[in-house]
N, C-alpha and C positions, 0 to 999 in steps of 0.2 A: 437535408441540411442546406441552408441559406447561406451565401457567402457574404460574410459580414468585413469583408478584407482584413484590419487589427482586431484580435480579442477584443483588445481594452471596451471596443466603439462598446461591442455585444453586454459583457458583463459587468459594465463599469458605468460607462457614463448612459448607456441610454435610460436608466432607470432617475434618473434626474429630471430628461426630457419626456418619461410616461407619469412623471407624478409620488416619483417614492424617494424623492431627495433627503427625506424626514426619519423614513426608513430605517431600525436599526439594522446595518450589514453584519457587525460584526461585536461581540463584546467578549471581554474575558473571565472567567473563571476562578482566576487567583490572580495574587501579587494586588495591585491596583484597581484591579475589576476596571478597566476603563473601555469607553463603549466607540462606537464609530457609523453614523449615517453614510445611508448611500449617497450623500451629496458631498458629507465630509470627507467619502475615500474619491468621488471624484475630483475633488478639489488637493486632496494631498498628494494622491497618485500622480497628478500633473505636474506637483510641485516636485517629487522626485524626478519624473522627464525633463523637468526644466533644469535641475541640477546637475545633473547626469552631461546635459548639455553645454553648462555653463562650464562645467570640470572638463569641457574637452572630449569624452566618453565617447568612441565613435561607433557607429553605426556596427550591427554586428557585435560589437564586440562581448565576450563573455563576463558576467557579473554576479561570481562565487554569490550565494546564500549560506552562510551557516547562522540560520535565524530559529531562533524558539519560535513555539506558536501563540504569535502575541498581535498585537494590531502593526506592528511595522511590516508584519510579513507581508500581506496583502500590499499596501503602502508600495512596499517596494517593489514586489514581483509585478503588478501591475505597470507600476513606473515604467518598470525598466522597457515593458510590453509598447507602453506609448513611445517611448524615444527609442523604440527597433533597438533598445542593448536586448542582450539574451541573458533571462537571468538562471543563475544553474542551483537550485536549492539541492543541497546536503546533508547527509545525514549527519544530525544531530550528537551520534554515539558513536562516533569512529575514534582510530586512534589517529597522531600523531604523524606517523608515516602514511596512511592512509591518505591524509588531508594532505600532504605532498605531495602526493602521489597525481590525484587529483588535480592541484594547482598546476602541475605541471604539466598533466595531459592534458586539461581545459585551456590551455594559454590564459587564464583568464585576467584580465587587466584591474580589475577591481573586486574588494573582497567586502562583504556588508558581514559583520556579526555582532551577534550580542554581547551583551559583559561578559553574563556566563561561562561564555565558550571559548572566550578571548585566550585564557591560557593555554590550551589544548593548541589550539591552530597557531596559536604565537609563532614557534618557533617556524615552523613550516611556511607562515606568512613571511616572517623575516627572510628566510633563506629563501626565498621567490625573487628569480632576477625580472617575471613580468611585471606582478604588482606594482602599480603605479598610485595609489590608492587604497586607504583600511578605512572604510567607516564604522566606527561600534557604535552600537544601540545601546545606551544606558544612561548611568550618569555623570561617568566621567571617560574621558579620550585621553586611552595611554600615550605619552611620544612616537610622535609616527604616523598618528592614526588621528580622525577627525572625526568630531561626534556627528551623531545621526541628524541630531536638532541644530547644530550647526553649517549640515550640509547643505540642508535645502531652507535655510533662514534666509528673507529676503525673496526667495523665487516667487514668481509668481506662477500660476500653474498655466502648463504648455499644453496645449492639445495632441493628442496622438497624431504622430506621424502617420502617411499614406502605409498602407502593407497589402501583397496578396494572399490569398488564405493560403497559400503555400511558402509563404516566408519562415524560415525558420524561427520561432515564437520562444521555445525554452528548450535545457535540457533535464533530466534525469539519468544521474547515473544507476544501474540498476543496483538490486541489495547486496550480490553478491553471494547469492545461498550457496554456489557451486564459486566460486572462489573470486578474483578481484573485479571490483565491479566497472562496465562499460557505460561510455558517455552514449545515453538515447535521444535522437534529434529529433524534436516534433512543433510540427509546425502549428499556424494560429486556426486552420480551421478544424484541427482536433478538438481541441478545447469543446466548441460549439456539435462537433459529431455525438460524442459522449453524453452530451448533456440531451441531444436530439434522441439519443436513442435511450441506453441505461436508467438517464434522468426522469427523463419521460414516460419511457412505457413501462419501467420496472418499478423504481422507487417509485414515482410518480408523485417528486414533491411539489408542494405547491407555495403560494406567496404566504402562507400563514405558518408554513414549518418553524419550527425553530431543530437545527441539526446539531447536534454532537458527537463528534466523530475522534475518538480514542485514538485511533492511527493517524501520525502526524503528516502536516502539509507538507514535508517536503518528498514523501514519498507519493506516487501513481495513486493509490487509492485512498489515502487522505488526502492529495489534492483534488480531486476526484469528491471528495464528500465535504469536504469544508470549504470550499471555494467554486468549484465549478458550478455545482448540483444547485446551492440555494443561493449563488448571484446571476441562476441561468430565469429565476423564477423573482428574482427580489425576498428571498427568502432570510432567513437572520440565523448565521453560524456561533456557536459559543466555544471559545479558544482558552485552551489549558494546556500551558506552557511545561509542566512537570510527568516526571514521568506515572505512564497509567498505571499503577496500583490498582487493583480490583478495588480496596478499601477505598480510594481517592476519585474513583471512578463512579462507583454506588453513590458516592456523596456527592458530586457532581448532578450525578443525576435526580438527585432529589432535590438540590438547590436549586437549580438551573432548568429545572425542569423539559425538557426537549422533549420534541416529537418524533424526532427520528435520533438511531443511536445507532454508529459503526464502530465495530470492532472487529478482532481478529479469534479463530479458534482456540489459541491460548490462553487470551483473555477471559472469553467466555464460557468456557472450563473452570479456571482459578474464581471467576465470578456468582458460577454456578455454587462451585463449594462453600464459599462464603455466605450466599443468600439463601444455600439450605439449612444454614446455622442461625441467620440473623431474620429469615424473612426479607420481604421486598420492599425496597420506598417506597411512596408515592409519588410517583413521575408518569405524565401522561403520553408512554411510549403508544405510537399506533404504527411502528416498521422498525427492525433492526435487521440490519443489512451484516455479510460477512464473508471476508476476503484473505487471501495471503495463503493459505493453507486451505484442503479438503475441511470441511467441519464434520466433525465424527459425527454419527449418527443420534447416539445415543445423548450428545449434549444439544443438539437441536430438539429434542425432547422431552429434556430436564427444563430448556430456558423457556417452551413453550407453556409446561405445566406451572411455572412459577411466574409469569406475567400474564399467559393467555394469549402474547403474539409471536407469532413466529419468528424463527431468523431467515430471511432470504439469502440462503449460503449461495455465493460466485464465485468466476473462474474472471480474473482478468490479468495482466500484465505489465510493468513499465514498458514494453515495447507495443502493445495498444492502448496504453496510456490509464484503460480504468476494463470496467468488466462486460464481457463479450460473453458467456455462460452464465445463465444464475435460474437459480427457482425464484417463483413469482409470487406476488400476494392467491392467495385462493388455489395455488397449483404450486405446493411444496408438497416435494416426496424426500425425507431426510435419507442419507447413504447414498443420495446422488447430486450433482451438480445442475440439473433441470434444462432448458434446453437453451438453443442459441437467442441472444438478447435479439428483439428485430433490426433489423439494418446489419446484423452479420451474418456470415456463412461458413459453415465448420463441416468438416472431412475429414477421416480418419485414414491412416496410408499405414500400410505393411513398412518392415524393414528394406524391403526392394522401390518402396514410393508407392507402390500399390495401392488404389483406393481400395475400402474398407466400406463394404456396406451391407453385411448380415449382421445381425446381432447376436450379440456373443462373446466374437470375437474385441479381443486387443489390437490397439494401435495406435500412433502417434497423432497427437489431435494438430490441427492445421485450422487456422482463422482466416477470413477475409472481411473487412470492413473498414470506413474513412477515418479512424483514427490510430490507424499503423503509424508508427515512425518514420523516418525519412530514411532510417540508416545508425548505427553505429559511428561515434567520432573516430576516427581514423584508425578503424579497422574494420579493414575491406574485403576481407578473408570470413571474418564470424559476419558481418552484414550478408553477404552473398551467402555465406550456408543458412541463416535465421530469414530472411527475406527475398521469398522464390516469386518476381512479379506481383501479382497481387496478394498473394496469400503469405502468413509467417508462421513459421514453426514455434511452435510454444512450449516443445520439451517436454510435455505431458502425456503420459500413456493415461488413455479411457477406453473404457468399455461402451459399445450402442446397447442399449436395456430394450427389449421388446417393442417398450412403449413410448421410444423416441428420444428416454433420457439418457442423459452421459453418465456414465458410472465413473468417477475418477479411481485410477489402480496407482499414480505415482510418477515421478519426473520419470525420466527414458532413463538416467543414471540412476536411477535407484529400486529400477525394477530387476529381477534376476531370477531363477529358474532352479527349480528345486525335479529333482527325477524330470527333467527334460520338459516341465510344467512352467508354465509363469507365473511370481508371486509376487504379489501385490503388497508391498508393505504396508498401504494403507489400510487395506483390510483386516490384515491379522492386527494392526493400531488398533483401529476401532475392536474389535473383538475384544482386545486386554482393556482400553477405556471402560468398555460397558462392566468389568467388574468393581464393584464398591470399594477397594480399596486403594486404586490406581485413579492418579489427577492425570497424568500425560505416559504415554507411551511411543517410544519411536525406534524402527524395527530397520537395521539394513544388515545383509550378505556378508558373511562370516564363514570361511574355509575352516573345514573340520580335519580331523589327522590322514583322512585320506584324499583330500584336498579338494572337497567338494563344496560346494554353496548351501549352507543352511540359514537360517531364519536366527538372528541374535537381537532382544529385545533390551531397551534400556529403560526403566521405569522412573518415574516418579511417584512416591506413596501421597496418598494422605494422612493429615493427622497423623506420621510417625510411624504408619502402621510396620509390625516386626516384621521384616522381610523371610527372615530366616522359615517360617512355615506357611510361606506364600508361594516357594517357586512353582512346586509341585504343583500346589491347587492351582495357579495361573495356567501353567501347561494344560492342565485339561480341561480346564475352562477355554480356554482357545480351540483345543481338540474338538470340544461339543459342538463350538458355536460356527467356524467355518474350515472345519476338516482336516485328519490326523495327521497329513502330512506339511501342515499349513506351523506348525505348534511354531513358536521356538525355543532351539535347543538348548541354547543357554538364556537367561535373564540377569543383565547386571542391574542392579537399584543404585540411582544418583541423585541427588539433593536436586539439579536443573537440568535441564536439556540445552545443548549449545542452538541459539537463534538467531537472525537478523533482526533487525530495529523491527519491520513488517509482521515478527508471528512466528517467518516461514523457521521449518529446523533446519540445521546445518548438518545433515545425517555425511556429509562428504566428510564431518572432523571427525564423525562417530566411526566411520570405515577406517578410518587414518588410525586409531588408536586400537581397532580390533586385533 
């Protein structure tokens, strides 16, 4: 990685001064379909810095995102990059309290949103003693609040301020699978590590991509795929502000045609069933990339046989910012996570810290590479347990496979032990996936009357199928595929599995209710 001191220089403006000012960066999908050159986001991005400046905004300081993925996003997050504010994108689908929650732990002095999401955070905005400033995006600025196109009317655009690649650049707070979620600091030469490494040696997009990435920008790995990946290469993102429907998603892809498509395992499950009913569009997919979740086996094999390109399933993190494990073009093995991306270094350690290096065995996976986080917002307690020196704990239990690959078994919380054995929920997952009448499955630890840990599965059917003369045949359909004492005992059927915005399952509410 090269130190490029601000992002912005790297993914923003130098594509101006190599000749791609012409460039589309960015265009959208729905609503307006309006498009945006690499010269036109150098030119507004500065004009946001320049506003930002002219409001006073100082240096540092935090500037809430709750933005759709639309052409302001960019716009702004970048802005805020040149004038050293730190911008904090949020998710999208939170509640209420949440977003207070938020405000208040971020101090954050300025809040940028859309129309759409203006009433959800309303009240949580109003009742913020920092808030100093509401811009919303849209067409009209409730009392209070000052529109987007008003903000920066008049500026003219500022160049990015001086920064070391270790300036704090943005945050993310993470999704929260395991309960409220934490402010992740990461600094400007992250951005550029990611794209050095994952960008590069995995995806390996190029300036003529066009990317579409289903997982939104304010999370790690759609910022990661809509932003980082194709303005690291001058490549052209397509942004779709609504939420991804498999049906909205396929049509996307056939209008918009992309060459690169990121999604999550659930999607590409829900996706799968649909394109075995309808057939495939025509879209000139040549990589689909996939994160948030293990991807079960058996659906990396359905989506292979129905396009002819693989999905490159990874492991990566809001706390190293995008993905550090994945299988690769030409060296995918599905039911495993494939090996460490170049530029990182991964360690397995027993429950004692112990490193781990026979295969076989289980243990907690450990990363090292240049786009770790800085830390935890002010909490100094989970930073020092998550970030040992160079390395950070990722909460993931895997397997070493023979042949170098990582087996994912499941978070550290979610793994548990059946006769004095370890079980892998995600294994006995994939075992119920691969039968025909099961879309998702998700399996956590369940005390029986003699108050022991067994295996309790929660289904989703397809197509309505009568659950009533499925529990049985599921049972031994599990029993077959990875061992009798693997089954589980009970199987409840649910319309949804509870998830984060990302994919991931919330199997911590599914314990909660057992």
């Amino acid at each position: 990685m090269t130190e490029s001191g601000n992002a912005a220089l790297h993914f923003v403006d130098r594509h101006v001064t190599e000749g791609r000012a012409d460039k589309t960066a960015f265009r959208e999908a729905a609503g307006a379909r309006r498009s945006m050159s690499y010269g036109e986001l150098a030119a507004e991005t500065g004009r946001v810095a320049a506003a930002l400046a002219q409001a006073g905004v100082p240096r540092e300081s935090r500037a809430v995102m709750l933005v759709l993925d639309q052409i302001e996003f960019p716009q702004i997050f970048w802005g805020c990059l040149k004038a050293g504010v730190v911008p904090v994108p949020l998710n999208t689908l939170l509640a209420t309290p949440v977003y207070e929650t938020i405000l208040n732990d971020s101090r954050a002095e300025t809040l940028f949103v859309s129309e759409q999401l203006w009433s959800v955070v309303e009240p949580a905005a109003r009742a913020s003693a920092r808030l100093s400033r509401i811009v919303v995006i849209g067409t009209e600025a409730p009392e209070g609040t000052t529109a987007f196109s008003d903000f920066v009317a008049g500026c003219d655009p500022a160049p990015a301020i001086e920064t070391s690649p270790d300036d704090i650049a943005f945050w993310l707070y993470s999704s929260g699978s395991t309960g409220q979620p934490k402010g992740v600091r990461h600094v400007h030469g992250a951005l550029q590590a990611t794209a050095d490494t994952y960008g590069a040696q995995v995806l390996r997009i190029r300036e003529s991509d066009t990317i579409f990435s289903a997982a939104k920008l304010f999370f790690a790995y759609g910022l990661g795929n809509g932003m980082t990946f194709p303005m690291s290469v001058g490549a052209t993102t397509v942004l779709f502000h609504a939420r991804p429907t498999p049906e909205d998603v396929i049509k996307v892809l056939e209008t918009e045609r992309p060459t690169i498509f990121g999604g999550v395992p659930t999607l590409y499950a829900a996706m799968v069933a649909a394109l075995e009913k309808t057939g495939k569009p025509d879209a000139p997919l040549r990589r689909c990339i996939s994160a948030g979740e293990a991807l079960p086996e058996e659906i990396g094999r359905k989506w292979q046989q129905i396009w002819g390109v693989d999905i490159l399933d990874g492991v990566g993190s809001t706390e190293m910012l995008h993905i550090f494990l994945s299988n690769a073009p030409a060296d995918v093995v599905y039911g495993t996570s494939g090996r460490a991306v170049p530029g990182y270094d991964l360690r397995l350690v027993d429950e004692e810290g112990a490193e781990i290096t026979a295969p076989g065995k289980v243990g907690e996976l450990l990363v090292r590479g240049d786009s770790a986080a800085d830390g935890y917002w002010n909490q100094r307690a989970k930073s020092r347990a998550t970030f040992e020196g160079e390395w950070t704990r990722t909460g993931d239990k895997y397997e070493l496979g023979e042949d170098g690959r990582f087996i994912y078994c499941g978070r550290t919380d979610d793994m548990f032990k059946v006769s004095g054995i370890w079980v892998s929920p995600f294994e006995v997952e994939q075992a119920l996936i691969a039968h025909p009448a099961v879309l998702e499955a998700a399996v956590v630890a369940h005390r029986d009357a003699a108050g022991l840990d067994k295996p309790k599965a929660f289904i989703v059917l397809k197509d309505r199928a009568d659950p009533g003369a499925l529990e049985d045949e599921l049972k031994d359909f599990v029993k077959k595929r990875v061992g009798k004492w693997k089954y589980p005992r009970w199987i409840e059927f649910v319309d949804d599995l509870p998830k984060t915005a990302t994919g991931k399952i919330q199997r911590f509410k599914l314990r909660e209710g057992c």
